[in-house]
C-alpha positions as CSV (number, residue, x, y, z in Angstrom):
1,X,20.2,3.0,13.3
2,X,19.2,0.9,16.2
3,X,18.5,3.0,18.8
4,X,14.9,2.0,20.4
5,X,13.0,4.0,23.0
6,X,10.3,3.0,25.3
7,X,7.9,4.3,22.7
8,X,9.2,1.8,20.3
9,X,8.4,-1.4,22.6
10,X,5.0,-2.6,23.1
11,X,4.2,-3.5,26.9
12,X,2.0,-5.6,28.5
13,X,0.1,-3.7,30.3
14,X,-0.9,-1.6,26.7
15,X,-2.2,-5.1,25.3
16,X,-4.3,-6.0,28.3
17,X,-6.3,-2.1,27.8
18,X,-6.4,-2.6,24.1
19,X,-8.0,-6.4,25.2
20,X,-10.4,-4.5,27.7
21,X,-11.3,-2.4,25.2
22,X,-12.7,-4.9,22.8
23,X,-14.5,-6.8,25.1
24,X,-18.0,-4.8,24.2
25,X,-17.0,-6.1,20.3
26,X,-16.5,-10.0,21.3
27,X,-19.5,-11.4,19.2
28,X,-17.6,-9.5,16.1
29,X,-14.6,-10.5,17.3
30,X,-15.1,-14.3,17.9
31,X,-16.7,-14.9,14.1
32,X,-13.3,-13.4,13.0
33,X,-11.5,-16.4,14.6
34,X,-14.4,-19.0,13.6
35,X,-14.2,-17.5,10.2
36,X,-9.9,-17.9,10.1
37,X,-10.5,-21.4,11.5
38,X,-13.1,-22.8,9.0
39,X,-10.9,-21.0,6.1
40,X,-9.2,-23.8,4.2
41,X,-7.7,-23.0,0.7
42,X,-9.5,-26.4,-0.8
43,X,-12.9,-25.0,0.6
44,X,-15.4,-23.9,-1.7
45,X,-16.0,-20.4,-0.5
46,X,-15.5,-17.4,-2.0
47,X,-15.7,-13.2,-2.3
48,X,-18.7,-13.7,-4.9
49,X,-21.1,-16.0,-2.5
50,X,-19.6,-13.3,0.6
51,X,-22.0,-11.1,-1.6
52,X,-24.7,-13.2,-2.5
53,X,-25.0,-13.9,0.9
54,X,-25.9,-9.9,2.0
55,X,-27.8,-9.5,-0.7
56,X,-30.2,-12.4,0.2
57,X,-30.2,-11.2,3.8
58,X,-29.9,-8.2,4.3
59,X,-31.2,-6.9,0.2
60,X,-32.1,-3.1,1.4
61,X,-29.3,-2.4,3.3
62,X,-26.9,0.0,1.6
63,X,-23.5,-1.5,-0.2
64,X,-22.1,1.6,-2.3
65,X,-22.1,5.1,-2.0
66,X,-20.7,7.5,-5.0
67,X,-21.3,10.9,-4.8
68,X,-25.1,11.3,-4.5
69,X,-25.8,7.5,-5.5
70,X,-26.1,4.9,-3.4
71,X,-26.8,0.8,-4.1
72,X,-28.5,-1.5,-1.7
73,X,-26.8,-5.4,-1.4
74,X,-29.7,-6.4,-3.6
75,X,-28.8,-4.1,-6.8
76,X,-25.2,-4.0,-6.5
77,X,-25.3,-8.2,-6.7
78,X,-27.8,-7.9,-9.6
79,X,-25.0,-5.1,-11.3
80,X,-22.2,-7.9,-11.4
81,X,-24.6,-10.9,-12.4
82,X,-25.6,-9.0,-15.3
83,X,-22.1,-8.0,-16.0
84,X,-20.7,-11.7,-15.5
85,X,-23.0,-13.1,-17.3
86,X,-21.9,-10.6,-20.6
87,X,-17.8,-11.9,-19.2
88,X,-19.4,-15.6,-19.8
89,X,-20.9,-15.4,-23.0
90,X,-17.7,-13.5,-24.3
91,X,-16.3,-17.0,-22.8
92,X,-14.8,-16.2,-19.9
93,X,-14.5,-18.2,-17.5
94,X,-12.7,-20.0,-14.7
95,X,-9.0,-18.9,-14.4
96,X,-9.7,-16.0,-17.4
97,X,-8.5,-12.7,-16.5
98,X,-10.9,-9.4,-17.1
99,X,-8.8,-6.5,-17.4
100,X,-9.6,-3.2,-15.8
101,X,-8.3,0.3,-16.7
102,X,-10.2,3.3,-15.0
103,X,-10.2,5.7,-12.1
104,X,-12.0,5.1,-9.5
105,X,-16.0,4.9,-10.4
106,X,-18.6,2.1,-8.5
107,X,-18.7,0.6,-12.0
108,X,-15.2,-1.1,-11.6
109,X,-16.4,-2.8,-8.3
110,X,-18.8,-4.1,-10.6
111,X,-17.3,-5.1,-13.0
112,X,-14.3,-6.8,-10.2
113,X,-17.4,-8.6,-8.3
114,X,-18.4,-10.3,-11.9
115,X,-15.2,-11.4,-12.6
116,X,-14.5,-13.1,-9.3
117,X,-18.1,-14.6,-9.8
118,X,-17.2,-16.6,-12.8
119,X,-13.9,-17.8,-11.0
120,X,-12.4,-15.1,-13.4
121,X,-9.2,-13.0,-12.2
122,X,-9.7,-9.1,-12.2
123,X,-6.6,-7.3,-13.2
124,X,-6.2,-4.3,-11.9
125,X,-4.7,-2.1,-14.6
126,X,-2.9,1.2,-13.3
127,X,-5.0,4.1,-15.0
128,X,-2.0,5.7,-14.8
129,X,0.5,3.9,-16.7
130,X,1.3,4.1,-20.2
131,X,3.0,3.1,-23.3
132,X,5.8,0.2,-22.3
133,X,4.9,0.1,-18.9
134,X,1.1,-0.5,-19.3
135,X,2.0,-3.0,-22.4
136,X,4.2,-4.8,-20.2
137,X,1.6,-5.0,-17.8
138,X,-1.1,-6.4,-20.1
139,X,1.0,-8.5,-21.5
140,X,1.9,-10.3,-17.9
141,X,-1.9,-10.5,-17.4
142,X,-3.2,-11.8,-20.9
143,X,-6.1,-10.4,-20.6
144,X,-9.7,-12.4,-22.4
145,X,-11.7,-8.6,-21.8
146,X,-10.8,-5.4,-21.0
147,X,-13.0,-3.0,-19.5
148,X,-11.9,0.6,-19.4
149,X,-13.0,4.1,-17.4
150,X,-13.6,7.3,-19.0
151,X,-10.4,8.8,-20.1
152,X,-8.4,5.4,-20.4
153,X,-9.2,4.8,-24.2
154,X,-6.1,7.1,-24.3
155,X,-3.4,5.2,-22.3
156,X,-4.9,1.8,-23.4
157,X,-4.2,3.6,-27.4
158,X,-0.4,3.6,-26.3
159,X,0.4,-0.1,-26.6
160,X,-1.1,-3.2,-29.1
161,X,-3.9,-4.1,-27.2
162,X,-6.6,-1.0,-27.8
163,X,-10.0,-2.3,-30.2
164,X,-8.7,-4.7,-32.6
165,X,-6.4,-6.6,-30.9
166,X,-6.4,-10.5,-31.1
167,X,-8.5,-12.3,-28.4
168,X,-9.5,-9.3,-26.4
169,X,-13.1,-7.9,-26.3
170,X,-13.2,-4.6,-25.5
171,X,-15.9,-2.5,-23.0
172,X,-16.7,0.9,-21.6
173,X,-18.1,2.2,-19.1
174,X,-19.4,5.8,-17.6
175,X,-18.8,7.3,-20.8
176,X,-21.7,9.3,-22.4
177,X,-19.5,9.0,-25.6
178,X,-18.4,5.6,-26.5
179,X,-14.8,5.7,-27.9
180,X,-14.6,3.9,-31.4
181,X,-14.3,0.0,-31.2
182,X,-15.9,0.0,-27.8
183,X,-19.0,-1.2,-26.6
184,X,-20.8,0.3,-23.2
185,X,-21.0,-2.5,-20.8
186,X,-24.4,-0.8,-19.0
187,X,-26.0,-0.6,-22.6
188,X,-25.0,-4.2,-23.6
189,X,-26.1,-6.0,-19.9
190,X,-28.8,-3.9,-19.2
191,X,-31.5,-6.8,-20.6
192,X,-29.3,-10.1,-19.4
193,X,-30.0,-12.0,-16.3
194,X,-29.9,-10.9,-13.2
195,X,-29.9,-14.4,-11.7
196,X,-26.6,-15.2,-9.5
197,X,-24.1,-17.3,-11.5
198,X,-24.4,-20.9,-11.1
199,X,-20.6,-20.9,-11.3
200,X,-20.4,-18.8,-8.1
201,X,-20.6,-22.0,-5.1
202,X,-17.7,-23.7,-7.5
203,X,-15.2,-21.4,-6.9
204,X,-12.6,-22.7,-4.4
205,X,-10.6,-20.1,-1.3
206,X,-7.6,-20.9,-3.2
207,X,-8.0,-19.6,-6.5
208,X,-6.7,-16.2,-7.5
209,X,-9.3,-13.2,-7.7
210,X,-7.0,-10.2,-8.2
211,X,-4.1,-9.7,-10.5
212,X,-2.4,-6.5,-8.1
213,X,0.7,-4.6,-9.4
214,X,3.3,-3.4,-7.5
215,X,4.0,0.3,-7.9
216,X,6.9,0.2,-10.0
217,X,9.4,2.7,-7.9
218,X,12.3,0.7,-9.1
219,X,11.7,-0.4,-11.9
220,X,8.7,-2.8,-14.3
221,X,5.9,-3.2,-12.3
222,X,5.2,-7.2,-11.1
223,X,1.5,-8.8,-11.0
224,X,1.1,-10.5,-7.9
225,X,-1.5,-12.9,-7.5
226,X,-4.6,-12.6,-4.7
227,X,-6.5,-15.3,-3.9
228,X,-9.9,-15.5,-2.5
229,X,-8.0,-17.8,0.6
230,X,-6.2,-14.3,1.4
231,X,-9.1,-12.2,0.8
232,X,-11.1,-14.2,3.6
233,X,-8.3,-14.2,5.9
234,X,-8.3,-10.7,5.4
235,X,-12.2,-10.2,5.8
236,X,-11.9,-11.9,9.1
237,X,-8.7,-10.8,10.2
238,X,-8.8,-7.3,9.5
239,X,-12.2,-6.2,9.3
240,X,-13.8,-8.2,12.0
241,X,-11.3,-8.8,14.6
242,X,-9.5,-5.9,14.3
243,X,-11.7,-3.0,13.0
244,X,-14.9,-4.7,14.5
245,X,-17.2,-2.7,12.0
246,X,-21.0,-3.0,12.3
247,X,-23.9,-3.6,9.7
248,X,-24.5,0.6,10.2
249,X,-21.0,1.6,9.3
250,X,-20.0,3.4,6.2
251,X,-16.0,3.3,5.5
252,X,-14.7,5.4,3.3
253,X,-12.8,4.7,0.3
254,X,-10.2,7.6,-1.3
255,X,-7.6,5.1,-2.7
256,X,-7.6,3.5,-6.1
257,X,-9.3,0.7,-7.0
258,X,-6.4,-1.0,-8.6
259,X,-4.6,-1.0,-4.8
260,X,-4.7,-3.8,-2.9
261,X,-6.1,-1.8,0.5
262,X,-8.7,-1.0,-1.8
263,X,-10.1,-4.0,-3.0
264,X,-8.5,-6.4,0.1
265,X,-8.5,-4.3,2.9
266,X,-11.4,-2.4,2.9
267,X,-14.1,-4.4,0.6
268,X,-13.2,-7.4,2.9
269,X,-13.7,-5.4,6.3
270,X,-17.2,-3.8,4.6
271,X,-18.5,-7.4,3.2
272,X,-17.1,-9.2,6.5
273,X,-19.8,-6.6,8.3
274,X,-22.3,-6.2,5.4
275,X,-22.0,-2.6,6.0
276,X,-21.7,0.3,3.6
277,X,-17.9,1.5,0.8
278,X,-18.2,4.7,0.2
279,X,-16.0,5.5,-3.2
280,X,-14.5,8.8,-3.5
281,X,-13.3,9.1,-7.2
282,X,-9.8,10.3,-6.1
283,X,-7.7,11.3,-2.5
284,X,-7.7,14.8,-2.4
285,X,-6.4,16.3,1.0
286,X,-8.8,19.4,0.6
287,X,-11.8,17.7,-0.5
288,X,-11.0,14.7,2.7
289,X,-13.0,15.7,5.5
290,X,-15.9,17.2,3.5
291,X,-16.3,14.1,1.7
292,X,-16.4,12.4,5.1
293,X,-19.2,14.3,6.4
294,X,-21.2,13.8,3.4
295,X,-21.0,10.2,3.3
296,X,-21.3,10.2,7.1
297,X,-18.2,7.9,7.3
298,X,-17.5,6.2,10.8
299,X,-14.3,4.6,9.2
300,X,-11.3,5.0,6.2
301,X,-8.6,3.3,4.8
302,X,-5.1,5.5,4.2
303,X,-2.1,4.6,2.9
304,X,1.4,5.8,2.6
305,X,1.4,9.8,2.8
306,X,-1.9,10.5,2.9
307,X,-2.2,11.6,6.8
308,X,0.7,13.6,6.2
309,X,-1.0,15.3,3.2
310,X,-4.1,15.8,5.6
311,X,-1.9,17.2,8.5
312,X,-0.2,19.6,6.2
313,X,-3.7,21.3,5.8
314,X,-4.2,24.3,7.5
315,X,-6.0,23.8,11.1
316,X,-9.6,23.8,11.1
317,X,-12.2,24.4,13.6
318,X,-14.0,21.7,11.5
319,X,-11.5,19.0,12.1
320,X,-13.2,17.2,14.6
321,X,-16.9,17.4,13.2
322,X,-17.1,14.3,11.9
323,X,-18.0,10.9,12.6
324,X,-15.0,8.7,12.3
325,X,-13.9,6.2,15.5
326,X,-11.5,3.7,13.1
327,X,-9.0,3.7,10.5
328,X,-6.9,1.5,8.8
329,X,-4.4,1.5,6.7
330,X,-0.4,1.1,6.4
331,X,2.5,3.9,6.8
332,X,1.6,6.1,9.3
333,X,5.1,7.4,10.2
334,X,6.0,7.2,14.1
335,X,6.8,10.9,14.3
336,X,3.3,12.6,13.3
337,X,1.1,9.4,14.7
338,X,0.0,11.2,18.2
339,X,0.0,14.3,16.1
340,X,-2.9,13.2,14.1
341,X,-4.5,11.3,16.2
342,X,-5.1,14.1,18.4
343,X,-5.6,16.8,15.8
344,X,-8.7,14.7,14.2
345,X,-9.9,13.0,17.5
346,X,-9.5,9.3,15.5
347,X,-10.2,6.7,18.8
348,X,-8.3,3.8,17.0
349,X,-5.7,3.8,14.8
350,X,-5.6,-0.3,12.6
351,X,-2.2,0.4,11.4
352,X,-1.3,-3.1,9.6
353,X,1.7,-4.3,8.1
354,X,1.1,-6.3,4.3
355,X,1.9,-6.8,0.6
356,X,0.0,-7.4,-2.0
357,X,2.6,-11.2,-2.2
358,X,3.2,-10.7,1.1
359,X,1.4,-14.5,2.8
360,X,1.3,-13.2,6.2
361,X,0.0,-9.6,7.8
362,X,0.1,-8.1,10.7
363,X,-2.5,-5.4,12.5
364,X,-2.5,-3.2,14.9
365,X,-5.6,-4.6,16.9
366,X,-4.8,-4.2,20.5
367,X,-4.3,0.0,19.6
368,X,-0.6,0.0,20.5
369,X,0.7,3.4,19.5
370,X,3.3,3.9,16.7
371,X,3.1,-0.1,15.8
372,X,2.0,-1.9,12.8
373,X,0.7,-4.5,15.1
374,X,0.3,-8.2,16.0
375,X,1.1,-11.6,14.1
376,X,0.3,-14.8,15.4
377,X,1.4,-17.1,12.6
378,X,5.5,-17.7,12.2
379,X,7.9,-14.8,11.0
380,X,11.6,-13.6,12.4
381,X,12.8,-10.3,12.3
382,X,16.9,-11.3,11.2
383,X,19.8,-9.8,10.9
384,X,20.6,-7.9,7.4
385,X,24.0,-7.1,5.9
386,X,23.0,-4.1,3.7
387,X,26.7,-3.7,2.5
388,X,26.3,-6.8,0.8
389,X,22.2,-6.5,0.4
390,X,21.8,-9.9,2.0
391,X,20.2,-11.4,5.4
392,X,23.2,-12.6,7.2
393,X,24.3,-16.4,8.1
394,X,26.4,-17.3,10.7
395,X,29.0,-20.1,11.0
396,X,26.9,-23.1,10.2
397,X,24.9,-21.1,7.4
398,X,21.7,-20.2,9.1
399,X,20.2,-17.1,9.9
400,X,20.0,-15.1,13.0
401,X,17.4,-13.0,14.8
402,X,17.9,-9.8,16.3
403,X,17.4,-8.7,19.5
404,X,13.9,-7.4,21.0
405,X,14.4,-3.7,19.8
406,X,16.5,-4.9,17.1
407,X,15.8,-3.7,13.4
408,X,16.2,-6.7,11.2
409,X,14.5,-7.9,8.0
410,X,11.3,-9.3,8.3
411,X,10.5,-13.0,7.3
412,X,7.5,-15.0,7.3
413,X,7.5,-18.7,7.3
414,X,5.9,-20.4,3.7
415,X,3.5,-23.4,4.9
416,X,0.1,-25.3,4.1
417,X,-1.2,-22.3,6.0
418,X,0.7,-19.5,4.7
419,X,1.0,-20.4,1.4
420,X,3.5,-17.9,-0.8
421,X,0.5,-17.1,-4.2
422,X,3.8,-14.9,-5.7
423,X,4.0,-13.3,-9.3
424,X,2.2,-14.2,-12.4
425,X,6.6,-14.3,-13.0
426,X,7.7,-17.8,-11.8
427,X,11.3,-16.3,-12.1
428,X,10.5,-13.1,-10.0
429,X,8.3,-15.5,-7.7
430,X,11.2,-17.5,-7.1
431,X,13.5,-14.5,-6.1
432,X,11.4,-13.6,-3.2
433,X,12.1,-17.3,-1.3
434,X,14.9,-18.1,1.3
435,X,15.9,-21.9,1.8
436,X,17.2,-23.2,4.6
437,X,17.1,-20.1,7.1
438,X,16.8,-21.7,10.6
439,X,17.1,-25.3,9.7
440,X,17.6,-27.4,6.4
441,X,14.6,-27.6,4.2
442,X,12.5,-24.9,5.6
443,X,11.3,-22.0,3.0
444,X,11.0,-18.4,4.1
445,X,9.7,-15.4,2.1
446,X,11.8,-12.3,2.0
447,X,9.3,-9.0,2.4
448,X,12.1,-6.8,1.5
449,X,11.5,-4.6,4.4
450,X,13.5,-3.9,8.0
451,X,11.1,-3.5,11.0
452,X,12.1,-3.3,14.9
453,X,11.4,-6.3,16.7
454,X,8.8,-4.3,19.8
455,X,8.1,-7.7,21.5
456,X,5.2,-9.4,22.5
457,X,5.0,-10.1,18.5
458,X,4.4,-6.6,17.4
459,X,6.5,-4.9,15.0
460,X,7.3,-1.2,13.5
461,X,7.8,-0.5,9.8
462,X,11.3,0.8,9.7
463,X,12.5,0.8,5.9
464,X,12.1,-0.9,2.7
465,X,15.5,-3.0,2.0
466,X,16.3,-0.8,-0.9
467,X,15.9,2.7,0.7
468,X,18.7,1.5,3.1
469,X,22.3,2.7,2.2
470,X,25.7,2.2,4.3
471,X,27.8,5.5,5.0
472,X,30.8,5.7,7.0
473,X,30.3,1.9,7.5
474,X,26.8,2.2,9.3
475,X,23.3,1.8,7.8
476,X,21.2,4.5,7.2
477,X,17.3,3.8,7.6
478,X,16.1,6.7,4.9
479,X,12.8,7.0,6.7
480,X,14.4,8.0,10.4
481,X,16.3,10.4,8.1
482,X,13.2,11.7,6.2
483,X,11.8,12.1,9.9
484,X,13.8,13.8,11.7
485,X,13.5,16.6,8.4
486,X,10.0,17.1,8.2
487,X,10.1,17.9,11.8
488,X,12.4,20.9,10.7
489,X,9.2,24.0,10.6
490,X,10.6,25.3,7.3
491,X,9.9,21.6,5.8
492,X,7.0,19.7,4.2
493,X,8.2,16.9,2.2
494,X,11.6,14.6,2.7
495,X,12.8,12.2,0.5
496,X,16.0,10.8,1.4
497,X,18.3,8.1,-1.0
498,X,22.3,7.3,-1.2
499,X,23.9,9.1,-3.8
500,X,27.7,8.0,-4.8
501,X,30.6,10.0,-4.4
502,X,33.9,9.3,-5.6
503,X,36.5,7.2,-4.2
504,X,34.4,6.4,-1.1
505,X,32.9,3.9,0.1
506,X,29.1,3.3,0.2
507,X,26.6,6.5,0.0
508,X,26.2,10.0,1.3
509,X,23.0,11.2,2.1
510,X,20.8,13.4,-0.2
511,X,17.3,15.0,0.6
512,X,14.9,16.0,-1.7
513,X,12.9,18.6,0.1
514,X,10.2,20.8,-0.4
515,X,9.7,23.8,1.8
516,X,6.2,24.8,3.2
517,X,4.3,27.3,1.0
518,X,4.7,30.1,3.1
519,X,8.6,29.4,3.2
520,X,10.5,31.8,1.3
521,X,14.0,30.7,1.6
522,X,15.9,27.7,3.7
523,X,17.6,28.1,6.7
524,X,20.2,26.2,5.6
525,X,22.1,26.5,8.5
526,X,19.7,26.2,11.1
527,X,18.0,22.8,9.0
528,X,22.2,21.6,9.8
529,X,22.0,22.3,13.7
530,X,18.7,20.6,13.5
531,X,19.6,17.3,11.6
532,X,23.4,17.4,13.9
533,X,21.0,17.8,17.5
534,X,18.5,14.5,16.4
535,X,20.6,12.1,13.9
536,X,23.5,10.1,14.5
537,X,26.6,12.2,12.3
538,X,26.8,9.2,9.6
539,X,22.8,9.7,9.1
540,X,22.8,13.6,8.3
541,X,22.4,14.5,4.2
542,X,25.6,15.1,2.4
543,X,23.3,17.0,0.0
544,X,20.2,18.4,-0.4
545,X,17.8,19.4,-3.4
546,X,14.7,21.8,-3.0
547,X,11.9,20.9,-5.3
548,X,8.5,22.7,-5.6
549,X,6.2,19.3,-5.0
550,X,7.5,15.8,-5.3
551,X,6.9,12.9,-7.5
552,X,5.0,10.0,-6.2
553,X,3.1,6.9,-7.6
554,X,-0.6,6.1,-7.9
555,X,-0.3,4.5,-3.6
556,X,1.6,8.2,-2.5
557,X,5.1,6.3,-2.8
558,X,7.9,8.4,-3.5
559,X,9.5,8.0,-7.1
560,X,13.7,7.8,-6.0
561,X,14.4,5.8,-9.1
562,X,15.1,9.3,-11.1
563,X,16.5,11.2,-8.4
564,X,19.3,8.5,-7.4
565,X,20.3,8.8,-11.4
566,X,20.7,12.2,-11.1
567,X,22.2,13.0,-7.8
568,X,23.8,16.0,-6.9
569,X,25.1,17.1,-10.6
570,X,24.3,20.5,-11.4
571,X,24.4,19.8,-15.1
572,X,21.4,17.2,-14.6
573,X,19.7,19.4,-11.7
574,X,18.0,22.6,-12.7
575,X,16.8,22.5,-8.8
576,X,18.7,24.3,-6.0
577,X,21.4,21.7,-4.6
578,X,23.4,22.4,-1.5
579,X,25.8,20.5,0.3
580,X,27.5,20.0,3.8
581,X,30.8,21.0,3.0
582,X,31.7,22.3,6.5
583,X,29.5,21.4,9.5
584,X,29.8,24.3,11.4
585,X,28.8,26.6,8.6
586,X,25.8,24.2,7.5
587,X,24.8,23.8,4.4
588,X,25.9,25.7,1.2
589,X,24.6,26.0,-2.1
590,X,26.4,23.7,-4.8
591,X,27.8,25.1,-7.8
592,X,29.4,23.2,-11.1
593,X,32.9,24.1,-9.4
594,X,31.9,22.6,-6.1
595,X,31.2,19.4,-7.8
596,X,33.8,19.4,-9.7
597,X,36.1,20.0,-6.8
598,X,34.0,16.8,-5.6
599,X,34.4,14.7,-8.1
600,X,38.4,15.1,-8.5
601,X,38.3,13.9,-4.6
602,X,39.7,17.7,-3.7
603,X,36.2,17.9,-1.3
604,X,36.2,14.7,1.3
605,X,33.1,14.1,3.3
């Protein structure tokens, strides 16, 4: 699925209004690029003295927001130096990890800005998880403390390392009731030292802060390593060249803590202003715009679904009463980006392009529409044989780029500047590298994902690697797919993945969709003239599965681990399932003796 339109190239004359536009932000803008130039990872700088520094200057001005609370620079630094210096004498220090387990609550920031104080690692615990997955995740982390959230003594009581455990000293915090074999962190730091940690100007750019965990869609989650080098870059990158926020700005915050736009992305832009996070304890897409105009946001991070889940709301006259000129964030979809944008009035959209190992990013700073944005440091967009899930080599064993347009996998170079941090897994690490790409000895790092080449280094998220499926002996980009259905009027969610089907080769098509609430019942056949008038034949759902809400992960990703297993089997579906047994009747429901016809190969597709 190559096809490109003009809306999918980035010209010229677009860059040169987005540079016009930024010239009233240059001062901002120019100690982003001093701030990337003096960043060297042997360079004693780091998130903690980024702090220290606000709170010395500017000690009134306001740091947190939570609900009706609020912290100036001066108490929120004087929260995590009592906190690190509890971390210290439980004899944490440089290269420990602290383990955190909570929803979202100011406390964790806390208890994260400590850590990182000490030279400590935070490691960002999915509240979420439990039982093997959250044990395998503590066990990759080794944590020295754990601190958890209200409701997390629970999940943590699912694996070995609850109160008790060898090694591990165990804290609380926000809890009115401290759960057995717990001690609360406020009670037990509320008479230490205040002073800033004379480990703190020892801590080097390229040490690792942040243990952050990848969501886990396909299987164990991995712990990739963030340094305080990235973080910086990020600060400087993101929030002052590309955002440009001021020392007045509030951004707001609905994302968990234990996500890397969280702590990265957005702390970074708020710290590399001195300006104002404020926290919302969870996303909630009725709750959004209310908590908005309470904290009297001028900016948010999204990810993933989230302006979806805000454009599914019902139109309000109150959808423009707010403050908010800048967002940022990653996966705005192409097809509702002009949509929002115009329904909430949002003057600049920072769509960027990252991953947690990812040792290059891209944003969209020069407001191109429908782009993840700009790059200035080396990557390719090449060529991907997705029969054989592989970048492809010609002749002499190198790879190849595609064309400006093209949708190829994306690869950034590894160097002294880039450096590739990885997994706490040397073996899972090691996966992620290409040798020998473009010429011998040279070290590329695969992000897994194919983006369209727009030019003038500027790309578009097209599809993560493993979401791609061949059919009919062309590759099928499920998010094009999952597009071109939620722009059906009956449909609200799409999720789109190859199941097999006997004796042929690659895999069909299925959706899993679910229907708008005032949607009574499909038009099956008028979603089939829809999908046949705007998707290429070999792109259109074989079959299709109607679910009442969708599952998703802690960062809005959509669980197809689950769905893939069961397929279109009614025996293993208690969901309506239909399939497109005839294209010019549409789509039909699926009974046991349709797929049984299918599976003895008397149904062909």
């Amino acid at each position: 699925m190559n096809e490109t339109t003009s809306t999918d190239r980035v010209s010229l004359r677009e860059l040169l209004r987005g540079v016009a536009r930024s010239l009233p932000d240059s001062l901002t803008i120019n100690k982003g690029l001093l701030n990337l130039a003096l960043a060297k990872p042997d360079k004693k700088q780091s998130i903690g003295l980024v702090l220290e520094d606000h709170a010395r200057r500017s000690p009134d001005r306001t740091a947190l927001k939570f609900g009706d609370r609020q912290w100036t620079y001066a108490e929120f630094n004087a929260w995590a130096n009592r906190i690190a210096e509890q971390y210290r004498r439980d004899g944490v220090g440089s290269g420990d990890v602290v383990g955190i387990l909570s929803e979202n609550r100011p406390d964790v920031l806390a208890c994260v800005a400590a850590a990182v104080k000490l030279g400590a690692i935070a490691g960002m615990l999915n509240h979420n998880q439990r039982g093997e997955v959250l044990t395998h995740s503590i066990r990759l982390i080794k944590p020295k403390v754990i601190v958890i959230g209200e409701g997390s003594a629970e999940a943590l009581a699912t694996t070995p390392y609850g109160p008790g455990a060898e090694g591990i000293r165990h804290y609380s915090m926000g809890t009115e009731d401290v759960p057995a074999g717990y001690q609360d962190i406020d009670r037990v730091t509320a008479d230490l030292p205040a002073s800033n940690p004379a480990s703190t100007p020892e801590v080097q750019l390229k040490q690792p802060c942040f243990y952050i965990f990848t969501s886990g869609t396909t299987g164990l989650p991995k712990a990739s390593i963030m340094t305080h080098y990235r973080w910086v870059r990020s600060m400087a990158g993101v929030g002052q060249m590309a955002l440009r926020l001021k020392p007045e700005d509030v951004i707001y915050l609905p994302l968990p803590l234990y996500h890397n736009n969280a702590l990265t992305v957005t702390w970074s832009a708020a710290l590399g202003a001195g300006c104002c996070v404020a926290l919302a304890s969870k996303f909630s897409a009725t709750r959004f715009w209310d908590e908005v105009r309470h904290f009297e946001a001028t900016a948010f991070c999204y990810i993933g679904e989230l302006c979806r889940y805000l454009l599914n709301q019902p139109p309000s006259a109150a959808d423009r009463q707010h403050r908010v000129r800048v967002i940022v964030g990653n996966g705005l979809r192409p097809e509702i980006w002009d949509d929002f944008q115009q329904r909430f009035g949002i003057e600049n959209i920072n769509e960027f392009y990252g991953a947690s190992e990812c040792n290059v990013a891209f944003i969209n700073a020069f407001g191109a529409r429908r782009s993840a944005g700009f790059c200035p440091l080396s990557f390719a967009v090449v060529e991907y044989d997705a029969e054989n899930d592989r970048p492809r080599r010609n002749d002499q064993g190198f790879l190849q780029r595609v064309p400006k347009g093209g949708v190829g996998l994306l690869i950034s170079e590894v160097t002294d500047k880039t450096p590739y941090d990885g997994y706490t897994d040397a073996e899972a690490s090691k996966k992620k590298l290409l040798d020998n790409v473009f010429r011998q000895g040279d070290c590329w790092f695969n992000t897994g994902d194919l983006v369209r080449d727009q030019g003038l280094r500027h790309i578009q998220f097209v599809d993560r690697v493993g979401d791609t499926f061949r059919w009919k002996g062309e590759n099928v980009a499920t998010t094009e797919v999952e597009a071109a259905l939620t722009s059906f009027p009956q449909i609200e969610q799409a999720v789109v993945y190859g199941v097999e089907v006997p004796n042929t080769d690659g895999r069909a098509g299925m959706a899993a969709l679910t229907l708008k609430p005032e949607v009574n019942q499909l038009d099956a056949a008028g979603l089939a003239r829809h999908l046949q008038a705007a998707l290429p034949a070999y792109a259109i759902p074989m079959f299709l599965r109607l679910r009442e809400t969708q599952e998703t992960t802690g960062t809005f990703k959509y669980r197809k681990v689950e769905l893939k297993l069961e397929g279109f089997d009614p025996a293993k579906v208690s969901e309506p399932l239909y399939a497109l047994l005839d294209r010019e009747r549409g789509y039909e429901r699926l009974t046991a003796a349709g797929f049984g016809r299918i599976q003895r190969s008397e149904i062909r597709f």
